[in-house]
N, C-alpha and C positions, 0 to 999 in steps of 0.2 A: 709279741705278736699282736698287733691290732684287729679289735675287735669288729666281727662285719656288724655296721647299723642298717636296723631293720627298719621298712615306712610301707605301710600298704594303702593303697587308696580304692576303694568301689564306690563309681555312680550309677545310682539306679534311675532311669528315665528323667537324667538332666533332673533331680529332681531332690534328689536327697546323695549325700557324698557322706562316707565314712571314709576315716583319715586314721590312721596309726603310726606313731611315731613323733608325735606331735610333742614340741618343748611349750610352745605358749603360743597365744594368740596375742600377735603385735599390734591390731589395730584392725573393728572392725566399723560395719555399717549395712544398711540395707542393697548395697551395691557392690560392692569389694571386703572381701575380708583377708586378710596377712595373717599370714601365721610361719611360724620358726620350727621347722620338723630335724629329724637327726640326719636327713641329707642333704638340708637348706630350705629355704623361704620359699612356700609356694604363695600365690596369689589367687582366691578365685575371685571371679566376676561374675554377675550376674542380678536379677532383679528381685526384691522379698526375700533376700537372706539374711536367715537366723539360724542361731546355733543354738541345737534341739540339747546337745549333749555335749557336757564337758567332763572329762576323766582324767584329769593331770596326773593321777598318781599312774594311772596304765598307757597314758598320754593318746588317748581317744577322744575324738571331735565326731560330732556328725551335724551336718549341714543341711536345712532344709531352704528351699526353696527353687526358683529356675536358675539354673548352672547355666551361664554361656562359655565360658572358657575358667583352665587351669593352666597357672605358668610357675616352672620352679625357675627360683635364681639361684646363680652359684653364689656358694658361699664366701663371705669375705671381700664380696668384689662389691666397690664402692665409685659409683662413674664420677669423676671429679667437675668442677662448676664449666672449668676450662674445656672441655671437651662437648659439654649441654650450649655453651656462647659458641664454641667452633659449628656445631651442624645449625646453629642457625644465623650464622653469615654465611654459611657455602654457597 
């Protein structure tokens, strides 16, 4: 029987994000940060952010600064070069 993975997310006034579920942080910066969760890759965006809190063993993040958006990608799915050249000759 596979097990249900867990991932919670709370923002508090665009402002500060806590994350659970978290395998690592893939890559970040003061405008996008990546990260690898146990439901797949979210992405946030936004301006001034740092990550206040790292818990790899409870796999806890918490994120401060202004949040514009959060996007998860599914997992495993990789757009290939041929399809990025097709929408830009359409």
């Amino acid at each position: 029987m596979d097990e249900i993975k867990k991932s919670n997310l709370s923002l508090e006034n665009r402002k500060k994000l806590t994350l659970t579920g978290v395998i690592e942080i893939i890559n970040f910066d003061e405008e996008t940060i990546l990260l690898n969760t146990s439901l797949g890759k979210i992405t946030v965006k936004g301006e001034g952010l740092k990550v206040d809190k790292l818990d790899v063993q409870n796999g806890e993040v918490i994120i401060a600064g202004m949040i514009s958006s959060l996007v998860y990608s599914k997992k495993g799915v990789k757009k290939s070069k041929k399809d990025f050249i097709k929408r830009i000759f359409k």
